[in-house]
C-alpha positions as CSV (number, residue, x, y, z in Angstrom):
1,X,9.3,2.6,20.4
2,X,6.4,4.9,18.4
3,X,3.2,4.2,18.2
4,X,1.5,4.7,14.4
5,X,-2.3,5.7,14.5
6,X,-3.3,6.9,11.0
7,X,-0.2,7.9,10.5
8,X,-0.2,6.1,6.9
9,X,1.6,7.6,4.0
10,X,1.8,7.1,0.7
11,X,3.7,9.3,-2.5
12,X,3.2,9.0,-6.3
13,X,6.7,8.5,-7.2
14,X,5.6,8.2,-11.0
15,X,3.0,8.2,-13.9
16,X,3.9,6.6,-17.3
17,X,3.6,9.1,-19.8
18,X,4.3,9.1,-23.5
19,X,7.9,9.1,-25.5
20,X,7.8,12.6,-27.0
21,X,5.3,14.0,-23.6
22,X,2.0,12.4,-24.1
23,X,-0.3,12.1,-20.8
24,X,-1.0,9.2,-19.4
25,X,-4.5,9.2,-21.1
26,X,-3.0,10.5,-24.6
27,X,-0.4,7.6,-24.1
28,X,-3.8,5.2,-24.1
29,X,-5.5,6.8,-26.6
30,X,-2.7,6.3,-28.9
31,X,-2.5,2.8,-27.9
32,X,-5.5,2.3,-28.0
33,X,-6.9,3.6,-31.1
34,X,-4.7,0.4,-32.6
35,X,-7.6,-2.2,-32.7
36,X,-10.3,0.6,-34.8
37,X,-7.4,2.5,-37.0
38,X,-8.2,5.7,-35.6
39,X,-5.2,7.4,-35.0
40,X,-6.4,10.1,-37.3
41,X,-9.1,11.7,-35.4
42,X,-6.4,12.2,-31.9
43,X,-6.7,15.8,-31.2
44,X,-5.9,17.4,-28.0
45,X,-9.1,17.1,-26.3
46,X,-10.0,13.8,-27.4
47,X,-8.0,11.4,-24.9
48,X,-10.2,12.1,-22.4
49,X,-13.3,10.8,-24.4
50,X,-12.2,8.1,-25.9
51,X,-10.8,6.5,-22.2
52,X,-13.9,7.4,-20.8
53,X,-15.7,5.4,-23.8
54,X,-13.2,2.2,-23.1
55,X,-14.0,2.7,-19.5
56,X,-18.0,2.6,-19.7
57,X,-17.7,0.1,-22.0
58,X,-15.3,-2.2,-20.0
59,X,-12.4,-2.5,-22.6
60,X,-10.2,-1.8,-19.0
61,X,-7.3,-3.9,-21.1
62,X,-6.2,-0.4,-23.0
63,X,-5.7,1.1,-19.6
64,X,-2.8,-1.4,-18.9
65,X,-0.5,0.7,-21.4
66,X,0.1,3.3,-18.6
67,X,1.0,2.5,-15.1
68,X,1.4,4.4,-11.7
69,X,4.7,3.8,-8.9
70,X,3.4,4.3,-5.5
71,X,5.3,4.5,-2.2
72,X,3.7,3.5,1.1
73,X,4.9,4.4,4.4
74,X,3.7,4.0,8.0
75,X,2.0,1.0,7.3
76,X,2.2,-2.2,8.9
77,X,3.4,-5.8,7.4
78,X,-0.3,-6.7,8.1
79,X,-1.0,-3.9,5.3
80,X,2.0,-5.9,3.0
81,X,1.0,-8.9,3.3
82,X,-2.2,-7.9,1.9
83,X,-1.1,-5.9,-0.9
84,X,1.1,-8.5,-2.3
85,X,-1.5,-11.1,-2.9
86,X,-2.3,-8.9,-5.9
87,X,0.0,-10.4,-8.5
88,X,0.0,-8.2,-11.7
89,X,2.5,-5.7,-10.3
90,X,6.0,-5.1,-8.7
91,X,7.2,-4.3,-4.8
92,X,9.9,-3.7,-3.6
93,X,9.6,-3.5,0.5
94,X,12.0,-2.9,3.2
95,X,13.9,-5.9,4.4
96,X,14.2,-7.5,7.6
97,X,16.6,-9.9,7.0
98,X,19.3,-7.0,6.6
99,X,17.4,-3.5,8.1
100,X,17.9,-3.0,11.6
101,X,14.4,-3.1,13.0
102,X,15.2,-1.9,16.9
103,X,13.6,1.8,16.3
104,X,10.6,-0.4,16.5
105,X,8.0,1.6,14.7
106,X,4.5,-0.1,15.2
107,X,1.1,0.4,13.8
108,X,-1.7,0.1,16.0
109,X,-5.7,-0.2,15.4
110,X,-7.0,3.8,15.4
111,X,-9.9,2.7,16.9
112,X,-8.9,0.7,20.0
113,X,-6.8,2.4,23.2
114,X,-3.3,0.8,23.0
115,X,-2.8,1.4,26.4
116,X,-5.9,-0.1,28.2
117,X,-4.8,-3.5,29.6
118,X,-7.1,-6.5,28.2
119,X,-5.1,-9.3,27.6
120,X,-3.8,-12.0,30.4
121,X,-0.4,-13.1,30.7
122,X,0.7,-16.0,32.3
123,X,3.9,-15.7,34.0
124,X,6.8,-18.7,34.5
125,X,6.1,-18.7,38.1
126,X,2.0,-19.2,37.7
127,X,1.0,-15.7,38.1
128,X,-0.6,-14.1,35.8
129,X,-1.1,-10.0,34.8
130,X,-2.9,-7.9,32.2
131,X,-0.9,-6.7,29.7
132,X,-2.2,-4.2,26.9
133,X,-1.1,-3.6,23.2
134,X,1.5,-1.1,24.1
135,X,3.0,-3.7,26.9
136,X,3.2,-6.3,24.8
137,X,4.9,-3.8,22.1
138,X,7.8,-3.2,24.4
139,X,8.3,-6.1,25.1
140,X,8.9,-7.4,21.7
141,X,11.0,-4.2,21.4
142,X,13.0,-5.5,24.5
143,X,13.7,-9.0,23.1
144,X,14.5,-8.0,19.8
145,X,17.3,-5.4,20.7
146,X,18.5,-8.1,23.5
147,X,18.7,-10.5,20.7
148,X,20.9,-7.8,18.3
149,X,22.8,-7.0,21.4
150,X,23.8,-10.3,21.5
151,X,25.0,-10.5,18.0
152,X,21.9,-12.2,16.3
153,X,22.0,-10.8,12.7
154,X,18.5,-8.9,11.7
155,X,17.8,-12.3,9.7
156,X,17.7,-14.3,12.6
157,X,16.3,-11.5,15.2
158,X,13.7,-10.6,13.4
159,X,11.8,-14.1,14.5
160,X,10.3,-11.9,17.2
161,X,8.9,-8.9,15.4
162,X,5.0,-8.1,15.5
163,X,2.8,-7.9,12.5
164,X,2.6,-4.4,13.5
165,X,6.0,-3.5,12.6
166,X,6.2,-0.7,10.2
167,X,6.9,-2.0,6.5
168,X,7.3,0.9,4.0
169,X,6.8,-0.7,0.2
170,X,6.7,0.7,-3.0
171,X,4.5,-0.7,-5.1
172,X,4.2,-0.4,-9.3
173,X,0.9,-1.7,-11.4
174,X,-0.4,-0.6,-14.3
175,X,-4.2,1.6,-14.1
176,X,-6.0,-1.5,-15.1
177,X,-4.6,-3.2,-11.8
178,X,-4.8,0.1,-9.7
179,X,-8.4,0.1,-10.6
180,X,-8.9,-3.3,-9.6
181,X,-7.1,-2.9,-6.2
182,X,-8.5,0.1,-5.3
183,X,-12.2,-1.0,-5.7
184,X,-11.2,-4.2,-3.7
185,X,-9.5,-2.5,-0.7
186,X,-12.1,0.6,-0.2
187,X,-15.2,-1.6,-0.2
188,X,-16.4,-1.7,3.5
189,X,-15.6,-5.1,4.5
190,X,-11.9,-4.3,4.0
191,X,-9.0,-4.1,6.3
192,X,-8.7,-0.3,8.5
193,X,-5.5,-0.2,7.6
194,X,-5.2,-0.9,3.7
195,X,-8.8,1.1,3.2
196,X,-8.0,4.2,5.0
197,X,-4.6,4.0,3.0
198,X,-6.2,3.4,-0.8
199,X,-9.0,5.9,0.3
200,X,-6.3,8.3,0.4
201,X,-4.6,7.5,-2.9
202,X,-8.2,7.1,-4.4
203,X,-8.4,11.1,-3.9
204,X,-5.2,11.6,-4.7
205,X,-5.3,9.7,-8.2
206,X,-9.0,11.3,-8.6
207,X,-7.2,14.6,-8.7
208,X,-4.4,13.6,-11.0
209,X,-6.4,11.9,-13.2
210,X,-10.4,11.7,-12.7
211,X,-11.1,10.3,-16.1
212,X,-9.2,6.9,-15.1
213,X,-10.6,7.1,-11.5
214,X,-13.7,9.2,-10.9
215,X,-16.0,6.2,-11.2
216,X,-15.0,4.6,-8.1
């Protein structure tokens, strides 16, 4: 068994760019310059402008003509089921009905001592002993590679794995939706796990391409 503390990952696997090499933002611009008949004045400085001017001005639906494929890794099926309540995009996330789960990678609260022992467990004989996060860790490790062992297929066995079980997902959304999920998952009331991740890919997409995030 590992232990993850802030060990979250994530990768950019793609950006939607233009046919013939547009950016991202040129890509919009094109698109977007549609609804005023503008496609005269695109230059090659004026993409960034003209998002920014959609931006500020909150015509965010222009921004949906580009999108962004992310990878996430080290994170826990807490962090998934999370990021699958938001609706406008597409995952695709590893499987535990047919992925061997017994190298039993878990993801534990950075903040908190996984091996202090808090919790009480009540054996079957009446006695009872305190068990911490990492106890209790191994022994859902133990029972789910006794239940493999034993021929249970991973759809069956996996009936017994934590919420803290690694998950890795890849997840694709147009900027429009990025936006949204980002400014929901960094606020401060937010989940550890799914803020310290999008914090991270906040930078990272700042970098890229600031005129689509830098406002956040």
């Amino acid at each position: 068994m590992k232990i993850l503390k802030n060990a979250h990952k994530h990768r950019i696997l793609a950006i939607m760019a233009g046919l013939n090499g547009e950016s991202p933002i040129q890509l919009i611009e094109f698109a977007g310059r549609t609804a005023y008949r503008s496609r005269e004045r695109i230059t090659d400085k004026s993409a960034e402008k003209f998002v920014k001017m959609l931006r500020e001005k909150g015509h965010e639906s222009v921004l949906e003509h580009s999108c962004m494929a992310v990878e996430f890794s080290n994170v826990s099926r807490g962090f998934t089921h999370e990021l699958v309540r938001h609706r406008l995009a597409s995952y695709t996330q590893e499987s535990t009905r047919y992925v061997d789960e017994s190298d039993f990678n878990v993801v534990a609260p950075p903040h908190k001592d996984e091996k202090e022992r808090l919790a009480v467990l009540t054996l079957h004989d009446g006695h009872s002993i305190k068990v911490s996060f990492e106890d209790w860790m191994n022994l859902n490790e133990q029972m789910y590679r006794g239940l493999r062992q034993a021929e249970w297929v991973p759809q069956d066995a996996r009936q017994v794995l934590p919420t803290a079980i690694n998950a890795p997902i890849v997840m694709t959304a147009n900027f429009r939706e990025w936006r949204h999920v980002i400014k929901l998952r960094t606020h401060p009331s937010a989940h550890w796990e799914i803020r310290q991740a999008m914090t991270d890919l906040l930078t990272d997409c700042g970098s890229r391409i600031p005129v689509i995030f830098d406002d956040l």
